[in-house]
N, C-alpha and C positions, 0 to 999 in steps of 0.2 A: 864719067866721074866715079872714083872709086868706093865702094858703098864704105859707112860708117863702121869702124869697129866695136863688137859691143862684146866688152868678160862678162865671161859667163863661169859663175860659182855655184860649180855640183856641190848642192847639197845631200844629194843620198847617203850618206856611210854618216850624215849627224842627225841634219833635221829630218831629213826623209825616216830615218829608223827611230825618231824620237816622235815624230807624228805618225805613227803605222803601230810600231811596234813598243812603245812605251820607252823604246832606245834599248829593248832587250834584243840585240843579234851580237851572236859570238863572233869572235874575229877570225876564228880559225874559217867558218862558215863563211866572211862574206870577203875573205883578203883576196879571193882570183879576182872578184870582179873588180876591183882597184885595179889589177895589172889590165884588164880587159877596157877599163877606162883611161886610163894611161897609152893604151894601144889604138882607141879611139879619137886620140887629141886631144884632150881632157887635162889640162895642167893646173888647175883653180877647184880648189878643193874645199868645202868644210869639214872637216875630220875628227874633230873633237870637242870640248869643252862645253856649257850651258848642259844639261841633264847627261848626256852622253859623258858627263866626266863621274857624278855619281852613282852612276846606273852601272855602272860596270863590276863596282866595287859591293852593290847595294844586292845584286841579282844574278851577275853573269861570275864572279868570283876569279873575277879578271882586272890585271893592271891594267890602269886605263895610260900609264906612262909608257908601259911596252909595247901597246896597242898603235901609239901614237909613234914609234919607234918601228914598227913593221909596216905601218905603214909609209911613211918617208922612204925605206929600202926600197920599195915597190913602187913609187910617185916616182921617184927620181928627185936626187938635189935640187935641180932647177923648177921644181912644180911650188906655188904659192898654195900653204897648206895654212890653214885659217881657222881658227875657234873661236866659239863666245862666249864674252865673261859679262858679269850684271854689274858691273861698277863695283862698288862694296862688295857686296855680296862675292862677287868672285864668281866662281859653282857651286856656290851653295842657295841656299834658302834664306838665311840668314845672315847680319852685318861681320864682316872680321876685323878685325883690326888693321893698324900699317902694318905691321911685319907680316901678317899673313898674306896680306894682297901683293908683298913687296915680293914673299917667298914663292906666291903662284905666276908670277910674271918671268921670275929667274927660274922656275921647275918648264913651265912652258915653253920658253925661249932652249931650254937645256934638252926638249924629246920632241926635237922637228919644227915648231911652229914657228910662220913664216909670219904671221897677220892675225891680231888679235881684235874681233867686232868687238867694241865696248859699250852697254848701254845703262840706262838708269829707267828703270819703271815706272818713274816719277817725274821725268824729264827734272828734276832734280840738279842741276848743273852742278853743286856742291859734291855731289859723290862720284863725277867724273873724273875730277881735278887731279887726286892722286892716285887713282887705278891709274889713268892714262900717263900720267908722269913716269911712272914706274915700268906700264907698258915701254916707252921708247927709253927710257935710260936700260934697257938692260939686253937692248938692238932691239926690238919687234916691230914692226909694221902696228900703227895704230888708227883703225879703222871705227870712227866715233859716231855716236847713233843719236836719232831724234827717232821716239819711238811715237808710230804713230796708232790709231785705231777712229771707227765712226762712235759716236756716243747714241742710247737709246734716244729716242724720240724726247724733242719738249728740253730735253737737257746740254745748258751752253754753259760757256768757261771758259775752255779749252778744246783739245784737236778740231780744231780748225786752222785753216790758214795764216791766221794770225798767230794764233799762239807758236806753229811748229817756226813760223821768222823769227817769233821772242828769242824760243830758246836755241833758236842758232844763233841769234846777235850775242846772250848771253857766252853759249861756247866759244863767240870768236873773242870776245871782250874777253873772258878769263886768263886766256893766254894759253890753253891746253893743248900740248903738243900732239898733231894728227898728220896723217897721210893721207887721209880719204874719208866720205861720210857718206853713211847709208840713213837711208830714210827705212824704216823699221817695221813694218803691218803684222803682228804675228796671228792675228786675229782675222786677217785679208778682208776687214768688213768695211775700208776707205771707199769711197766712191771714187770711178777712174777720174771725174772733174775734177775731185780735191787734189787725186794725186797727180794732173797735172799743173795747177795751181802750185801745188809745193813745190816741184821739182824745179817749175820755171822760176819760181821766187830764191831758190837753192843756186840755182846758176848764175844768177844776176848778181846777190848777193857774195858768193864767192869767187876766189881767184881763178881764172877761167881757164888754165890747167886740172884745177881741184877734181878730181874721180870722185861723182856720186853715182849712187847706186840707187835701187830698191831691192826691199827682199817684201813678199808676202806669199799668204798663201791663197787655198783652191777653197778653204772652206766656205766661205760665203758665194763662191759661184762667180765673181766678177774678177782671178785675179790676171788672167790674160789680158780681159781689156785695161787693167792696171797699169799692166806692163808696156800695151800697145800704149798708154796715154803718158807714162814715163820717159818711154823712147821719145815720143814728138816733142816731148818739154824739151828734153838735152841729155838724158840719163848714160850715163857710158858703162855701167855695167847693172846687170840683173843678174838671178840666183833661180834656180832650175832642177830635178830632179829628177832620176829614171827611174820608167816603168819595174816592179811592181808597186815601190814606193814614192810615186807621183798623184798629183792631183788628188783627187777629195782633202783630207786634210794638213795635206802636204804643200809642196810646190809644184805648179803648171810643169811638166813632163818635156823633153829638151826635143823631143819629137814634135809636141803637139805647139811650140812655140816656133820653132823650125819651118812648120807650116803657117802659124798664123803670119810669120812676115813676110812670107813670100811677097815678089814686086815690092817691096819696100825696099828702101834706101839703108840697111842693115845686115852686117855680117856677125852673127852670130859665134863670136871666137873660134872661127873659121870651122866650125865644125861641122861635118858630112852626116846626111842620110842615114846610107849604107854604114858607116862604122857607128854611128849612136845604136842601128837596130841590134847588130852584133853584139853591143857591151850589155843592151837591154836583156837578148838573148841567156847571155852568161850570168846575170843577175838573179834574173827565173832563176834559176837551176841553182843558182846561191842560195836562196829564201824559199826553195819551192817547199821545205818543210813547215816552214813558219805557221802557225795560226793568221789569218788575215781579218783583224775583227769587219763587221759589213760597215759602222759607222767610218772607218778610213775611209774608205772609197767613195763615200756620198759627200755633197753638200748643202747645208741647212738654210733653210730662208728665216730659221730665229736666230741665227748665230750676230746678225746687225745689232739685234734687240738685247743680246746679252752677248756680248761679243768672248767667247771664248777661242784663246788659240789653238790650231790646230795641232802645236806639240804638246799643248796640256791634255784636249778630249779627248785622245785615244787612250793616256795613260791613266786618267779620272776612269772612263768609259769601263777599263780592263779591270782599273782594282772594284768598281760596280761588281762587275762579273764574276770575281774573285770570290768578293763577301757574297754574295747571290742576291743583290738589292739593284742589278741592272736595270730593272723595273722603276727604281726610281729618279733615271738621269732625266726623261722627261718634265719633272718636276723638279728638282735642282735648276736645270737649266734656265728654267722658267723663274725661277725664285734670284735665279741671276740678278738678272734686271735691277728689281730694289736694291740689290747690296752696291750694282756697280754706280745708282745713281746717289745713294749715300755715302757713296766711299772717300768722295775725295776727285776722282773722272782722272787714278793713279790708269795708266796703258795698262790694257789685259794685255801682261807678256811675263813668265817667271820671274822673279817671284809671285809680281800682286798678284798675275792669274789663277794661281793657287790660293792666294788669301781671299782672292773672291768665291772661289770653287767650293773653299772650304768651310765660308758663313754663307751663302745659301747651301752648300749641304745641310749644316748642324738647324738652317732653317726649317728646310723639309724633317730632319730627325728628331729636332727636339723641340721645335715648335718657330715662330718667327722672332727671330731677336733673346730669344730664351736663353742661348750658348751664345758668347761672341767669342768665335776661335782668336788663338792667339795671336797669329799673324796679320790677320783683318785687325786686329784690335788694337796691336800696335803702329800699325800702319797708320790710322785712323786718329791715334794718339800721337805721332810725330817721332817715331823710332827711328824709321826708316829714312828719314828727309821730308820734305816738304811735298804735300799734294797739290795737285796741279790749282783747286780751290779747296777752299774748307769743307771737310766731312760736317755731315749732317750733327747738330749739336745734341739731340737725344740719342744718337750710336757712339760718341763719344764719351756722354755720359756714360752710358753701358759698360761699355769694354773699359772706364776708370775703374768702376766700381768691382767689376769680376777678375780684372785682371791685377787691381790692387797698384796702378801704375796713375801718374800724373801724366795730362798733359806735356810733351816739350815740345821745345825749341831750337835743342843744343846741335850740334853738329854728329851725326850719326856714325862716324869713327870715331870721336871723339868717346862717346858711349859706349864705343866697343873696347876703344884702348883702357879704359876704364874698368871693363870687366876681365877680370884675374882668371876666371874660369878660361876664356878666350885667348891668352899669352899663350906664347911656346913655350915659354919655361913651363908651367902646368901642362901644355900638349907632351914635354919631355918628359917627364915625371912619371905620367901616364904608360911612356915608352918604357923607361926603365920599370919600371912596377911590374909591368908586364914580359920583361925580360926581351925583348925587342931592340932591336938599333936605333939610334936616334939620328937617321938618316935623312938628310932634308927630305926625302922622297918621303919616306916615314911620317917626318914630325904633318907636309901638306896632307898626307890621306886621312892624317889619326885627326888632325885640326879640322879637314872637311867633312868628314863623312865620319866622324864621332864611335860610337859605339860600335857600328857595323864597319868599318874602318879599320878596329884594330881587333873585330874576328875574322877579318878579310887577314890583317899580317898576322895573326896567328894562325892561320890556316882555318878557320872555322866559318867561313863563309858555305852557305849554299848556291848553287844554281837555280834560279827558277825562271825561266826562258818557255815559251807558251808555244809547243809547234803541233802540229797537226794530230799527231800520234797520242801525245800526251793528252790533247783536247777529247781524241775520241773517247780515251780510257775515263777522261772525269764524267763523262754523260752516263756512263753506265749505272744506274739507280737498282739497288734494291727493289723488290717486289713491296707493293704498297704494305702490305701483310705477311711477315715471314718470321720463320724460327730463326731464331741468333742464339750467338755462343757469346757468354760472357764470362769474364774472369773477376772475382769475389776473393779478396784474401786467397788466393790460388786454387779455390776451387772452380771451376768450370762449372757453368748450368745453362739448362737451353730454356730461350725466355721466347712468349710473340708479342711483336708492338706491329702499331700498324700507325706511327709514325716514328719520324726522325728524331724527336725526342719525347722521349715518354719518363713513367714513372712506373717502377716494380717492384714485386715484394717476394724477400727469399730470407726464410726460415722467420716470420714476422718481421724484419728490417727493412724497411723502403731506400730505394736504391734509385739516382737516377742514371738514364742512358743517352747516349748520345751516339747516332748512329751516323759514319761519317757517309759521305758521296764515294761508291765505290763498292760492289761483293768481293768478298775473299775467295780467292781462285783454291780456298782449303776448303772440300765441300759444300752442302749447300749451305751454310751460315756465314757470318760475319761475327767477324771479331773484332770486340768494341769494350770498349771503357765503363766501367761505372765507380760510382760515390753513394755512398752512403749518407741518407739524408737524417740530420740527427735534431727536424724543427731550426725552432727561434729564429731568427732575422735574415732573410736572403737576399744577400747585394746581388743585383743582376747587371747585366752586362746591357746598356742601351742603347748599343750599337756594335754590328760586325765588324770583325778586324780581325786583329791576333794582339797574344799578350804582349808585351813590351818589358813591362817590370812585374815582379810579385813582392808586395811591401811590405806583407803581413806575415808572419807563422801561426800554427796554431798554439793558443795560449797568451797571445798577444791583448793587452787591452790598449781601447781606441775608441777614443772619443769621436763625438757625432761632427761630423766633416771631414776628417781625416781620411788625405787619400789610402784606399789598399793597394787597388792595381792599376795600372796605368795601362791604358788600348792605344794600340796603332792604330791607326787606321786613316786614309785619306792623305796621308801623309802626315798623320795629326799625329798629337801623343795626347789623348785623353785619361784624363784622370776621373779613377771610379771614386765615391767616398762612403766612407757610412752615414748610412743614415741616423744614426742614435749611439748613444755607448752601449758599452757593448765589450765582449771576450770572444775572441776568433777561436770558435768552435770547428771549422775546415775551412778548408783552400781546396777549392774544386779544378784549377788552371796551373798551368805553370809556363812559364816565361818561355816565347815560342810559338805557346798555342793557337791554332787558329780557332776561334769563336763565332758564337752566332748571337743575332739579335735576343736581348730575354734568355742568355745562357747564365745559369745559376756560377755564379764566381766565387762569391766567401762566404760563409754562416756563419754568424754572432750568437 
């Protein structure tokens, strides 16, 4: 009897580079190993969309349209190239309107894509209805999700067995045009029984041509036997990744599945040994510059208990390491837990696993419950759609009161088509102001990816991609104690501090300094910045990032709340405020800047 055929969708060139490397790999770097996958039998691609569509524009200073465009040349026409979008959301973070989600369906369909996975983080079945509409009116393959995850201990509702049959009933009841359904883990912390349980409950219930799938991943350690218990249900395709971007927080590796079915009744899209090692080979030598953080590679026994997915924790993990607070992912992670069993039990998968990342971050930084970030807080509030059960009623309360927002109900496009800021016509406007074309290609980047979007089309993006070379050059530290060179109103003077940020006095003026990671290969000092400290009231910075906006000049008056500067950071945009009234005596930052916790930012 001839064994089962089972597709298999390389993810390496999306989720493998979004769980590794935060989705920071160049294309120019990794396009052989596509022809080298393509030479292996390899026709089922994911190639683009969900972070890998921001990221490119955000970091790598690369169209993520032409990206998707070179790669096609190299798959071949007949290859089934696949991306994912968040329902609403699209690739973004945030809800868009119809015309935006109508424009990313027609941009997608227009640079290669064969098959668009659609899911909702809410299982939300409302916010399906017209992404996936619009997916198949404008030709796409629509491949529609039930996303799934385990929940912390003691906590019921939802993912279970039950709920994930609700909301396929619901899917099929709406009437939402599909080709295929994948069942969704991005957090791979399912137990292999449930996720046999779903899949058989998935077969029975639909039409018994219908192509289901699973995707999960390696981070919790169980997702082979995932996959082996997906197969026995009925499952006719899984998702797979090659070595160096397989397994730990990624996907089980197309090698190490290859082996687990051996004697089994399973053909693995026909694909060989000998040519998987080959394309892994060629891969290496693609990536061998890369930074490989050590968390990719492992998997966690608390990731069940705070289920984070593995294409979120390496990119959290990195900007940790970034700000130099990697120190405190062990306690975030931990701080999880609460948030995910207040939330609502929305799937940790992009968005919400960012709105959850992001209130136990501000929990560990500012205390518990002190900050409620924006996107937990609307999430919580019903911006988003419907959670799978009601958020806890005192975090609700919260995030009303701080975020100045009511409860809803309303339908979450609806909210969006509502907000003027969100239209193209204002996305156009923004073009022309800017002196830019108002090229649908244009008007999608400038409406997703906002401000860094259209210094990407003005040419003012940077590169910040983390490979091996660059990683050595940041570890190099200053002697604990050294002479520095500092520049004062264009004088030059050699100071000693004997740390990172100190405070100094030239010609009786206190000055502070700020010494960055790194000596100047210009003799032995470093050369560094300082401010002039002139007293009265010091806004500080309470938390690492970098600046975002600067609100204030000096001479400004500002009353006690009022934001001055607003911090990136975590994905967030934090807003600094004063604390009293007050006249903006300096501005220590400027838009751009990278900061540190307790960095002196404005004086009143």
């Amino acid at each position: 009897m001839a064994k089962k055929y089972i597709d298999v969708m390389d993810t390496t060139f999306r989720d493998g580079f979004q769980s590794v490397f935060g989705g920071r790999v160049l294309m120019d770097d990794f396009l052989p190993a596509v022809a080298a996958a393509r030479d292996a039998g390899i026709s089922h691609f994911e190639f683009g969309g969900g972070a890998r569509f921001q990221s490119l524009y955000f970091y790598l200073n690369e169209d993520a349209f032409e990206m998707m465009d070179r790669f096609r040349a190299i798959a071949g026409p007949d290859a089934n190239l696949q991306t994912l979008a968040r329902g609403v959301n699209t690739v973004m973070l945030d809800t868009g309107n119809r015309d935006l989600i109508d424009l990313h369906a027609k941009m997608f369909k227009k640079h290669s894509t064969t098959t668009i996975r659609n899911f909702d983080a809410l299982n939300d079945v409302e916010n399906l209805k017209y992404s996936g509409e619009r997916i198949v009116h404008h030709g796409l393959k629509h491949e529609i999700v039930v996303t799934m995850m385990d929940l912390p201990p003691k906590c019921v509702g939802a993912h279970d067995v039950a709920f994930y049959e609700k909301t396929l009933r619901d899917i099929l009841d709406s009437g939402i045009p599909y080709h295929s359904v994948c069942f969704k883990d991005a957090s791979g912390t399912s137990s292999p029984q449930k996720v046999y349980e779903t899949i058989k409950m998935a077969k029975k219930l639909l039409p018994e041509e219908m192509h289901v799938r699973l995707h999960t991943h390696e981070t919790a350690g169980v997702s082979v036997a995932c996959y082996l218990a997906a197969l026995e249900a009925g499952a006719d395709g899984i998702d797979l990744a090659a070595s160096p971007v397989s397994g730990g927080t990624s996907q089980p590796d197309i090698l190490t599945m290859l082996h687990a079915v051996k004697g089994k009744n399973y053909d693995l899209g026909g694909l060989e040994l000998e040519k998987i090692l080959t394309y892994e080979d060629v891969l290496q030598d693609c990536l061998k510059d890369y930074f490989m953080p050590p968390e990719a590679v492992q998997v966690s026994p608390l990731i069940p208990f705070s289920p984070m997915p593995g294409g979120a924790l390496t990119a959290n993990t990195q900007m940790l390491r970034d700000n130099n607070i990697l120190h405190k992912f062990p306690e975030v992670i931990k701080a999880m837990r609460e948030v995910v069993e207040k939330g609502g039990y929305g799937t940790s998968v992009t968005p919400v696993s960012q709105f959850y990342f992001q209130q136990a971050f501000n929990n560990v930084m500012f205390g518990p419950w002190t900050k409620i970030a924006e996107g937990y807080g609307k999430m919580v509030l019903g911006y988003f759609g419907k959670t799978p059960v009601a958020p806890d009623e005192n975090v609700v309360a919260l995030a009303s009161a701080q975020l100045k927002l009511e409860p809803t109900k309303k339908n979450a496009l609806d909210l969006a088509d509502a907000d003027e800021s969100k239209s193209l016509a204002n996305v156009k406007q923004i073009l022309e102001k800017e002196g830019l074309p108002t090229t649908e290609e244009n008007l999608f980047i400038a409406a997703s990816c906002k401000e860094k979007g259209i210094a990407f089309l003005k040419g003012e993006a940077k590169v910040n991609v983390r490979k091996i070379g660059k990683a050595e050059k940041e570890k190099i530290v200053c002697s604990a104690s050294s002479d520095y060179t500092v520049m004062v109103n264009g004088q030059k003077y050699n100071v000693k501090s004997s740390d990172k940020q100190d405070a100094f006095v030239i010609n009786g003026q206190e000055y502070f300094i700020e010494i960055e990671e790194g000596c100047s290969d210009e003799g032995s000092g470093s050369s560094v910045a300082a401010s002039a400290s002139s007293g009265g009231t010091e806004i500080k910075a309470g938390i690492p990032g970098s600046i975002f906006k600067v609100l204030v000049n000096v001479g400004d008056k500002v009353s006690k709340g009022q934001p001055v500067i607003v911090i990136e950071a975590m994905k967030m945009e934090i807003e600094v405020a004063a604390p009293s009234d007050g006249v903006v005596s300096s501005v220590r930052v400027k838009q751009g800047d990278t900061i540190v916790n307790n960095q002196l930012l404005v004086t009143l």
